[in-house]
Each structure stands twice: as structure tokens, then as C-alpha cells.
C-alpha positions as a Markdown table, in Angstrom:
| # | Residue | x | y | z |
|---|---|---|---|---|
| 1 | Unk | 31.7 | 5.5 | 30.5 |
| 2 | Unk | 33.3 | 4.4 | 27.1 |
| 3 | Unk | 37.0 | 3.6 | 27.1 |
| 4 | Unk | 39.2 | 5.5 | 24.7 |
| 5 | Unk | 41.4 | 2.9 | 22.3 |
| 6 | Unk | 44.8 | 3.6 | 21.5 |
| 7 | Unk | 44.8 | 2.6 | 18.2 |
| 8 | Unk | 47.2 | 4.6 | 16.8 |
| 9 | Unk | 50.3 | 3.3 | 15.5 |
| 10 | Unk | 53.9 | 5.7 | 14.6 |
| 11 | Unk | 52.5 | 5.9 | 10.9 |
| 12 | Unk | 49.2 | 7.3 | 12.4 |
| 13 | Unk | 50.3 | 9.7 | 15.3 |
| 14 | Unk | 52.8 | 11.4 | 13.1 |
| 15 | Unk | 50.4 | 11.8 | 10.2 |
| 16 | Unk | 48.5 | 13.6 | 12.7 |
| 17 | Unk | 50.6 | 15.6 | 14.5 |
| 18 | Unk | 52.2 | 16.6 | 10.6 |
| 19 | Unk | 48.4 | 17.1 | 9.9 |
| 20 | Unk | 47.9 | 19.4 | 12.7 |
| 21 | Unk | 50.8 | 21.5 | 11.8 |
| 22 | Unk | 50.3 | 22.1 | 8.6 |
| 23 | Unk | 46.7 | 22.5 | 8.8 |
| 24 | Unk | 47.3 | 25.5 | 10.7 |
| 25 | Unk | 50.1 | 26.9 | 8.9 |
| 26 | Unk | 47.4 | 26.5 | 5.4 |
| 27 | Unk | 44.7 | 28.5 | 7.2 |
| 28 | Unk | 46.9 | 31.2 | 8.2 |
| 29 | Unk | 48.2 | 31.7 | 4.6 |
| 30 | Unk | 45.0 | 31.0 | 3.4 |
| 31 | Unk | 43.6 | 33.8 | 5.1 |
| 32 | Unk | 47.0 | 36.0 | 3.8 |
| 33 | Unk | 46.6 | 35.2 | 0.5 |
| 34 | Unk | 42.7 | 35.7 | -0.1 |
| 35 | Unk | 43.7 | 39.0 | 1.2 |
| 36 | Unk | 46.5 | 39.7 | -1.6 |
| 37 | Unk | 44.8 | 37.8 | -4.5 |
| 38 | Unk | 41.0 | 38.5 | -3.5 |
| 39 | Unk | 39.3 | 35.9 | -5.4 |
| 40 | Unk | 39.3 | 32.2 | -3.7 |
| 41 | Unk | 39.4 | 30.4 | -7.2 |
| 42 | Unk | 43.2 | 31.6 | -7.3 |
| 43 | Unk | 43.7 | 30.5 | -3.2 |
| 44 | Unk | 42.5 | 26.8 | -4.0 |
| 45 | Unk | 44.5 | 26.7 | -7.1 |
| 46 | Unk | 47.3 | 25.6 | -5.5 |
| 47 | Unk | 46.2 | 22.9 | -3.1 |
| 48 | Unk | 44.2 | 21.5 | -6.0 |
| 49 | Unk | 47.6 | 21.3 | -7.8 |
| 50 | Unk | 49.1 | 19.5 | -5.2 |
| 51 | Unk | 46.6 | 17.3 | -4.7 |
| 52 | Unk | 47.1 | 15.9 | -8.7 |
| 53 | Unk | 50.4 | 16.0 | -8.4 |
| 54 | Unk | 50.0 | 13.6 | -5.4 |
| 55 | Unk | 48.7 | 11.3 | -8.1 |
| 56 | Unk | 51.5 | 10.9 | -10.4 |
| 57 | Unk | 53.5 | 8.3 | -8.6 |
| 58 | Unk | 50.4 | 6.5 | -8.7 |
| 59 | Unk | 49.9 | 6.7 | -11.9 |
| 60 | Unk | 53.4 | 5.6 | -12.8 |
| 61 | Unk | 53.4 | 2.9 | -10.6 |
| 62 | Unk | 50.0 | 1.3 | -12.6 |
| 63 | Unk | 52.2 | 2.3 | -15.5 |
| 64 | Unk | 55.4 | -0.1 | -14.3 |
| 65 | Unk | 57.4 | 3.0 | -14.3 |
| 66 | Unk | 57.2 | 3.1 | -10.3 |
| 67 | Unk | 57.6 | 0.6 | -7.6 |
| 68 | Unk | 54.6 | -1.3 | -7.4 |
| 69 | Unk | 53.7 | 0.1 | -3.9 |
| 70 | Unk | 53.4 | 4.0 | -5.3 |
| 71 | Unk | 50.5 | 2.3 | -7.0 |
| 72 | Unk | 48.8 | 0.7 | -4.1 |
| 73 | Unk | 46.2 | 2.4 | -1.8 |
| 74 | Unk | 46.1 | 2.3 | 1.9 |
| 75 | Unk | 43.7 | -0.5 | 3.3 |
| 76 | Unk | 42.4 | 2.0 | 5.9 |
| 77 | Unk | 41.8 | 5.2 | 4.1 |
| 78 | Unk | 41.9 | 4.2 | 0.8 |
| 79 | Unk | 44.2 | 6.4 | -0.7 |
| 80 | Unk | 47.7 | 6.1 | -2.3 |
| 81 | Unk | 49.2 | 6.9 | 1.1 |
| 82 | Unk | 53.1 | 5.7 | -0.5 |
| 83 | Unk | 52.5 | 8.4 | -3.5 |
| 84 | Unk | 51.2 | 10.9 | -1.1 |
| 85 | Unk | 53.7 | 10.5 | 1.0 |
| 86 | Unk | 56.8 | 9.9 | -1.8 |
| 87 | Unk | 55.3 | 13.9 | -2.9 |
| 88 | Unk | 55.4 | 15.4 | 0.6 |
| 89 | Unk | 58.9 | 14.2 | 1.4 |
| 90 | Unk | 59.7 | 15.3 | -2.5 |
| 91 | Unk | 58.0 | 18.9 | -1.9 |
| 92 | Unk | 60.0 | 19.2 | 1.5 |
| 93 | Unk | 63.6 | 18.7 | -0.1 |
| 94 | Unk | 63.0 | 20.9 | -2.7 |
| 95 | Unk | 61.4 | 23.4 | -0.1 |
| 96 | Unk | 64.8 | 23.4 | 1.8 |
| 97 | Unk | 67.1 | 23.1 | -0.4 |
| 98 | Unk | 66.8 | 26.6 | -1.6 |
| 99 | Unk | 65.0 | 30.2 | -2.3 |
| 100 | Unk | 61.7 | 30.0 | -4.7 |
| 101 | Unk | 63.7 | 32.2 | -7.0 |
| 102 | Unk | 65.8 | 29.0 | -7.5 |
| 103 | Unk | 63.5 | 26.6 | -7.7 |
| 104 | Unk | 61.9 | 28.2 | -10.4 |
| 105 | Unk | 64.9 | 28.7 | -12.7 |
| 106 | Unk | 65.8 | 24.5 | -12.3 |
| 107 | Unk | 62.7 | 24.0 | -13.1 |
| 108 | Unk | 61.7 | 26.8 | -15.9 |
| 109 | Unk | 64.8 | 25.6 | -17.4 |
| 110 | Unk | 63.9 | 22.0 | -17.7 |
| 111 | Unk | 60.3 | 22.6 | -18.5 |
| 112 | Unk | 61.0 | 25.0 | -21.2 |
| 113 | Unk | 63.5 | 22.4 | -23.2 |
| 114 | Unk | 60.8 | 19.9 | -23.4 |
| 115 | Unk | 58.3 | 22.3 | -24.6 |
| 116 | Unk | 60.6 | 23.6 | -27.1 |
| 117 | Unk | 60.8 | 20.0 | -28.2 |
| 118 | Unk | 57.2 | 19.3 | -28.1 |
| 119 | Unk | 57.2 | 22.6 | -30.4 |
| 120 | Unk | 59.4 | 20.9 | -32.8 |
| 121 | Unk | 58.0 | 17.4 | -32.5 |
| 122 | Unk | 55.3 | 19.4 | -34.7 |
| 123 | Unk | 57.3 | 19.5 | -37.5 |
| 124 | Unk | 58.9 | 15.9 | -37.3 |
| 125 | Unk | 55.2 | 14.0 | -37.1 |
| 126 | Unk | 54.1 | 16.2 | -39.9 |
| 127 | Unk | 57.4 | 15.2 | -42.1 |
| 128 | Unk | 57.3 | 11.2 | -41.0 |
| 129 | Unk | 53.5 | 11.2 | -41.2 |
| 130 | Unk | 51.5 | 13.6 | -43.7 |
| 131 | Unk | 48.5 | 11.5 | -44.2 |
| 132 | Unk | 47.6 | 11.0 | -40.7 |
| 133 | Unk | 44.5 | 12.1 | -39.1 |
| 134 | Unk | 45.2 | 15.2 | -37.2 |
| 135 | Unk | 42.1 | 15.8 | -34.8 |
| 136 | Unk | 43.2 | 19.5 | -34.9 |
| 137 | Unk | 44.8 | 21.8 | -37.0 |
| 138 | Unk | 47.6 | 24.1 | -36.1 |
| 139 | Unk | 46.5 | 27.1 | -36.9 |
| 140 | Unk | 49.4 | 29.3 | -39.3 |
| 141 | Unk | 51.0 | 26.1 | -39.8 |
| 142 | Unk | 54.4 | 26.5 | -40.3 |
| 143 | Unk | 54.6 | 29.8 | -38.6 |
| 144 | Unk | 53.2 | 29.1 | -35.6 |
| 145 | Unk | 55.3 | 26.0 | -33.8 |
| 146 | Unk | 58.3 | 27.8 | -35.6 |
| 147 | Unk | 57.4 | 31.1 | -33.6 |
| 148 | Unk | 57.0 | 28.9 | -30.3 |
| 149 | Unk | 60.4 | 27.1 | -31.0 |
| 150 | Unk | 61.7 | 30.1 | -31.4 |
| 151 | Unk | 60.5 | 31.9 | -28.0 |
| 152 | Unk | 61.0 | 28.7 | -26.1 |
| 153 | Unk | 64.9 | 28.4 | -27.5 |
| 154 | Unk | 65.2 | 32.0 | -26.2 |
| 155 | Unk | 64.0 | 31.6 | -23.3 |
| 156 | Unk | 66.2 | 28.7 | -22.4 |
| 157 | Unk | 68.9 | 30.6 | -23.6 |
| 158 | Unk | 68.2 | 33.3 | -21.3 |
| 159 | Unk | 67.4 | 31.4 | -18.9 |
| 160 | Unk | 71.1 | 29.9 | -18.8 |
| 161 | Unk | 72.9 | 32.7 | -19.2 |
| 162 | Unk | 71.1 | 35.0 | -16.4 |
| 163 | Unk | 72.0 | 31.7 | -13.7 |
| 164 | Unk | 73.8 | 28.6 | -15.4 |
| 165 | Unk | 74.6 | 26.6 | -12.3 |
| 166 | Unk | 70.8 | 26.8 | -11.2 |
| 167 | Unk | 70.0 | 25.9 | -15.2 |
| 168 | Unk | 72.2 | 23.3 | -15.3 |
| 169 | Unk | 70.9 | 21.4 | -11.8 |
| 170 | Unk | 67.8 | 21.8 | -13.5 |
């Protein structure tokens, strides 16, 4: 009769037990959700989204912007288990600290300044550097970054005005 090891450590047992958890809690909205949305493409959409976000530490880490252990993997499993894990416990403040409805106005605020900006980046490169190679054209050019500056400024304005303490956290 074979002996069973104990070779789990505190990392291990908890990464299981975590696992095991939210394994079951997946399935169960899985199975909610492929009844509301009825196509699976749409139910894998967001783990798939998690799972690259899960790479960004990692990336910044290779990139110096990180501690250099977001950028290391596991010896084990080999996976970035510190940028996994840096995500989850990420994911799990923001998922208490609040209502989706405010989570999504910090971060539509935020994310829509930046687009605005990369909007009217558009404008700037073309200004500072007419002769460069552009591996696409904009199609409309001027009218349409000015349209999406313009719809991305409104936004933001709305944005603050209908909650400014949530758009200003953001």
C-alpha cells in the first residue's frame, strides 16, 4: 500500500482550498450566465480577460517597471505565481470595496481621459512629424480624431458631473 506525502506547504494548501472555492463559485455562474447570454464565446470572455490581465505585472516587471519578482515564474508550476497572485489580491480589494456601478465610473473616468488623449496625440505627431511613415491612414483626417476628442471630452464631462467623488477616486 503506497503512502500518501504531505507535501504541501501554507502557499500550497491555501492555493487549493482558494482553488476549490472559487472553482465552484465559476461553474455555478458559468452555468447562470450561458443561460442569460446563450453563446459560450461571451461566458469565456471574461476569464480569458483575466487571465491576460494576470500577465501585466509580468510584463512590467521584464520591463523594470515592477519588482523584479512580478517578473519571475514559479519553479514548480512554471507560472508568474507573484503576478497572479499581486492580480487576485488587486481584483479582491476592488471587489469589496464597492458596488460594480462604482467601479465602473472610477474606472470609465480614468480610461476615457487617456483615450481622449491618445485622440489628440493624433494631432500632435502629425504637427511635430509630417514626413513620417504612417503604416495607416486615419481615415477623414482631421475630422475624425476631432469627433472622437470631442465624444471622449463629453463623456468625461458627464461622467464627473453625474458622480464626481467616484470620478475623482478614479
Amino acid at each position: 500500500m503506497r503512502q500518501l506525502i504531505r507535501g504541501l506547504d501554507f502557499t500550497g494548501a491555501t492555493s487549493l482550498v482558494a482553488g476549490s472555492m472559487i472553482g465552484t463559485g465559476v461553474f455555478f455562474k458559468a452555468a447562470i450566465m450561458s443561460q442569460q447570454v446563450g453563446t459560450p464565446a461571451l461566458v469565456l470572455a471574461p476569464w480569458l480577460t483575466a487571465g491576460l490581465m494576470s500577465l501585466a505585472p509580468f510584463a512590467m516587471s521584464r520591463d523594470g517597471l515592477l519588482a523584479r519578482r512580478f517578473g519571475e515564474f514559479s519553479a514548480r508550476a512554471r507560472v508568474p505565481m507573484w503576478s497572479v497572485l499581486a492580480i487576485t489580491a488587486w481584483s479582491c480589494i476592488l471587489a469589496l470595496s464597492g458596488t460594480f456601478d462604482q467601479l465602473t465610473d472610477l474606472t470609465i473616468f480614468r480610461e476615457w481621459i487617456f483615450y481622449g488623449l491618445t485622440g489628440a496625440a493624433v494631432f500632435v505627431l502629425r504637427r511635430k512629424m509630417p514626413d513620417a511613415p504612417r503604416p495607416y491612414r486615419t481615415i477623414f483626417y482631421p475630422l475624425t480624431p476631432l469627433i472622437f476628442v470631442a465624444c471622449a471630452a463629453a463623456l468625461i464631462l458627464t461622467s464627473f458631473s453625474a458622480s464626481p467623488v467616484e470620478a475623482m477616486r478614479g
